[in-house]
C-alpha positions in Angstrom: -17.6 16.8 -48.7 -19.0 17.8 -45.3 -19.9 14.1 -44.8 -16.5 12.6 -45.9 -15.3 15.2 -42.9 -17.7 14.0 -40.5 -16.8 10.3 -41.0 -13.2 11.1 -40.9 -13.5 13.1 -37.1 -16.0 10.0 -36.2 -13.9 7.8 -36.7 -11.2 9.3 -35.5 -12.4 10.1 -32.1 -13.5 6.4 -32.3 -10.1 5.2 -32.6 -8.6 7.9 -29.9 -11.3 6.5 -27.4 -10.2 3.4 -28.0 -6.9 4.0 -27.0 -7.9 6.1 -23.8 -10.1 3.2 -22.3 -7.4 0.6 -23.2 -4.6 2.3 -21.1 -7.3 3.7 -18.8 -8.3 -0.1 -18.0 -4.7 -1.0 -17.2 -4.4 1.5 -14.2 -7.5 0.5 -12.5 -7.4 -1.6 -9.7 -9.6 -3.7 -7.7 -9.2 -2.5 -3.8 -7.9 -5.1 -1.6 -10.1 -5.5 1.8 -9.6 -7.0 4.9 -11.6 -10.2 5.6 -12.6 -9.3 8.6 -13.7 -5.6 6.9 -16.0 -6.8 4.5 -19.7 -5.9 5.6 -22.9 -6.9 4.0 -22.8 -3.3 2.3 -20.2 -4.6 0.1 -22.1 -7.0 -1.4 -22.3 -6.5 -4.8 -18.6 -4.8 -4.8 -15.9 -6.6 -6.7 -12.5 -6.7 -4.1 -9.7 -8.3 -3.6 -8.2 -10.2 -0.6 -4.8 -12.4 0.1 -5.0 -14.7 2.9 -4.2 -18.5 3.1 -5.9 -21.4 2.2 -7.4 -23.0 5.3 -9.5 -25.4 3.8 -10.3 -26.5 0.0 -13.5 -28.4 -1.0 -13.3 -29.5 -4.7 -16.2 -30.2 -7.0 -16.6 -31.2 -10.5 -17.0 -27.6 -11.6 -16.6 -25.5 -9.0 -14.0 -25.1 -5.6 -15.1 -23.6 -2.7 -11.9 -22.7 -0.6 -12.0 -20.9 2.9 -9.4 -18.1 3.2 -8.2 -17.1 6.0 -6.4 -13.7 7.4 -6.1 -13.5 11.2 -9.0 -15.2 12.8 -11.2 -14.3 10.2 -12.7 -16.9 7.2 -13.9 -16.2 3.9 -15.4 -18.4 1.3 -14.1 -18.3 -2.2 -16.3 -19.8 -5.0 -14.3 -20.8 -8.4 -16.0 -21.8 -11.0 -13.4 -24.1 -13.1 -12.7 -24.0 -16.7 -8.9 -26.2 -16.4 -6.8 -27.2 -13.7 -6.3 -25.2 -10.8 -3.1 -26.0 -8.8 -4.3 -24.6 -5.2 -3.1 -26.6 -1.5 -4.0 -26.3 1.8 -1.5 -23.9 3.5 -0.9 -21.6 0.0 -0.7 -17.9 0.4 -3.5 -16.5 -2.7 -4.0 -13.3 -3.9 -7.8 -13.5 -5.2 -10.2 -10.6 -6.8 -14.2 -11.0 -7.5 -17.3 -9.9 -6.4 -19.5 -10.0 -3.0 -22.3 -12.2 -2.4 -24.9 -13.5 0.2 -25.2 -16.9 0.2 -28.0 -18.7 2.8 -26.8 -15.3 5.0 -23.2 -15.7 4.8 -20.6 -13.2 2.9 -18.9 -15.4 -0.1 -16.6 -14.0 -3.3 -17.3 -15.6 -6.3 -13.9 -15.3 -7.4 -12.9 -14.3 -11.1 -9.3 -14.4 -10.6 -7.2 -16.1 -8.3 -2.8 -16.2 -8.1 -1.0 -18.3 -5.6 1.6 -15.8 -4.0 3.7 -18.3 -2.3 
């Protein structure tokens, strides 16, 4: 009996955490950052940035496109997997993760929206 009991609360709880983490995912949110405020101490940190597209080089699986905001530049790495409808000039809202490349800050971006 005290089993049957046991695998009832289990499972139970199981379900309940579920739930939690579920709705708890949809509130979080990734920061958004300045360009010209991300520091090689961020690498590593997933962020967000919106900026325009100031120049887009296209590859056969990947894009790198350099966002700007202000003065500053930031290259975005996309790794494609279908057709992504980006031009020169487009306002984007992207979110990824920090890395050093050859000594220069890049996101490797996992999502990307075009705002305008």
């Amino acid at each position: 009996m005290r089993e049957k009991t046991l695998m009832k609360l289990g499972l139970l709880f199981s379900v309940i955490g579920m739930i939690f983490l579920y709705f708890f995912s949809e509130i979080i949110d990734v920061n958004q950052v300045l360009i010209n405020n991300i520091k090689n101490e961020d690498v590593g940190d997933d962020i967000r940035i919106v900026g325009i597209v100031d120049d887009i080089k296209d590859f056969e699986k990947t894009m790198i496109i350099d966002i700007k905001e202000g003065q500053e530049i930031v290259s975005v790495v996309i790794f494609k997997d279908g057709k992504l409808e980006i031009k020169k000039g487009s306002k984007i809202d992207v979110w990824g993760e920090i890395k050093e490349y050859k000594g220069k800050l890049e996101l490797i971006g996992e999502e990307i929206k075009v705002v305008q």
